[in-house]
C-alpha positions in Angstrom: -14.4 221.7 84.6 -16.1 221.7 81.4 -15.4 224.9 78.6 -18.3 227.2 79.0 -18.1 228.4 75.5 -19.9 226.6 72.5 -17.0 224.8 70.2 -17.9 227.9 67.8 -17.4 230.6 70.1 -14.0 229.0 71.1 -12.6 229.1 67.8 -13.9 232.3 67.6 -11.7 233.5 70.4 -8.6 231.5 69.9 -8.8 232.9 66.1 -8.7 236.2 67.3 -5.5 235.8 69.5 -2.5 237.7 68.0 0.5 236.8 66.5 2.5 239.5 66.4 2.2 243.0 67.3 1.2 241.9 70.9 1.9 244.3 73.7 3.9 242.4 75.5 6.0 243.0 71.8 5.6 246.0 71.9 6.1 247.0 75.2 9.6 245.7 74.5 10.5 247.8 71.4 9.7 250.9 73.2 12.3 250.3 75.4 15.0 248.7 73.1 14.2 251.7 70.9 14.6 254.2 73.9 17.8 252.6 74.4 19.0 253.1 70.8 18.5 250.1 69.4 17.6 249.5 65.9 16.0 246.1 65.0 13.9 244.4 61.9 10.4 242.8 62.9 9.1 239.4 62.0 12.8 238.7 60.8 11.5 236.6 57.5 14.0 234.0 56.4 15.2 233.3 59.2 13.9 230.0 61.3 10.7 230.6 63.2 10.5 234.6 62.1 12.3 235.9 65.3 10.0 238.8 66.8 13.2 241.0 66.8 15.9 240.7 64.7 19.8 243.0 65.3 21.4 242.5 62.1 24.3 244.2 63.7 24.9 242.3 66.4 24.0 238.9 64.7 21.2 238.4 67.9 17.5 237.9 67.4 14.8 238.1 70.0 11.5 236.2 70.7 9.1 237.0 73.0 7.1 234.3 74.2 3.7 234.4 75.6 3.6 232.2 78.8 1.0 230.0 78.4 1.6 228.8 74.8 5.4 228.6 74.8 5.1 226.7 78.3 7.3 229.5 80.6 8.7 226.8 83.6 7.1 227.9 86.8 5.0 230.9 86.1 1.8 231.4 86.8 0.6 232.3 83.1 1.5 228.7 81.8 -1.4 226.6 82.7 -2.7 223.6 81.3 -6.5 223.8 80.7 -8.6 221.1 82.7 -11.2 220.4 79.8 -9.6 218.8 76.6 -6.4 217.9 78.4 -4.8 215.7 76.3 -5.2 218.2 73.3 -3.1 221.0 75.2 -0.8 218.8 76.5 0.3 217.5 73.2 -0.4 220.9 71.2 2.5 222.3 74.2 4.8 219.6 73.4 5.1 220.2 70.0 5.4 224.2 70.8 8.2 223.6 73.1 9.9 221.2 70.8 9.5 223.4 67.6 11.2 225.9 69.7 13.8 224.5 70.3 14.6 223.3 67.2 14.3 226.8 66.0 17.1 228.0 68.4 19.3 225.0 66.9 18.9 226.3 64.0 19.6 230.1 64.5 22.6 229.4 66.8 24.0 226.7 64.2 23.6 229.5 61.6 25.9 232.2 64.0 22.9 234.0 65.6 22.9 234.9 69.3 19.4 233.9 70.6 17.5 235.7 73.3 14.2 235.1 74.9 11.9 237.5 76.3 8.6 235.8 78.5 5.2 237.5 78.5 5.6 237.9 82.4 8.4 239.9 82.1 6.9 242.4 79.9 3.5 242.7 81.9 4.4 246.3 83.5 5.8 249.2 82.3 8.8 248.8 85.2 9.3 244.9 84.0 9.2 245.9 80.6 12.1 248.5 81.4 14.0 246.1 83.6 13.8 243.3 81.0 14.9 245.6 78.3 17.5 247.0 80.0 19.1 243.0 80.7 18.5 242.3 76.8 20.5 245.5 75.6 23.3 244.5 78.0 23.2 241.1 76.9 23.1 242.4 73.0 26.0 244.9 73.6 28.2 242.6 75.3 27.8 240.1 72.8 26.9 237.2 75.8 25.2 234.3 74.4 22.9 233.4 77.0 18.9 233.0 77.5 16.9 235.9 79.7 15.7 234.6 82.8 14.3 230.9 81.6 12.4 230.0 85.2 10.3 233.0 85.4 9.8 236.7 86.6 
């Protein structure tokens, strides 16, 4: 299938796609907040600016939209059928910068914690997904939220 947009008009769209401040983001804080945690945002010098960052607890969080951080079996992550070769690669390197940025938080003694887009899509996901993290934060556990989706 061929990209119904002009090359123009796609840049134009893919520029406007956010970085930070997205609601699955912010979705998240509310509840974390709720909950009584205190966090730093866009935690700057630290590897890949972490989305959340809890000094305190020495954990930081990112929260990963599906398609572009390639979430394993959800629906969200799909590979586009014009240009294929382009995703593919631009995917690989995503994924692989990724995980060289957890290296490098959890060789530096941070606890790192990933939250997926799909998780966050619904006000009851959202509060169910927060709810997981905090434990996870509190207890001082040093695993990954869900990984495979939902």
């Amino acid at each position: 299938m061929t990209d119904f947009l002009s090359p123009k008009e796609r840049s134009e769209r893919m520029a406007r796609i956010k970085g930070s401040n997205t609601r699955p983001e912010i979705a998240l804080r509310k509840v974390l907040h709720s909950l009584g945690f205190r966090y730093r945002l866009d935690g700057a010098g630290l590897p890949g600016k972490p989305d959340l960052v809890f000094p305190r607890y020495k954990a930081v969080v990112f929260v990963h939209g599906c398609f572009w951080h390639r979430h394993v079996n959800c629906n969200i992550a799909t590979t586009p059928k014009s240009n294929t070769a382009f995703w593919v690669e631009k995917f690989e390197k995503n994924v692989a910068r990724d995980n060289r940025v957890i290296g490098l938080l959890k060789t530096a003694g941070w606890r790192v914690f990933v939250a997926w887009e799909c998780q966050l899509g619904s006000a009851k996901k959202a509060r169910s997904t927060g709810e997981r993290l905090a434990e996870s934060i509190r207890e001082r556990k040093e695993e990954f939220l869900d990984q495979s989706g939902g």
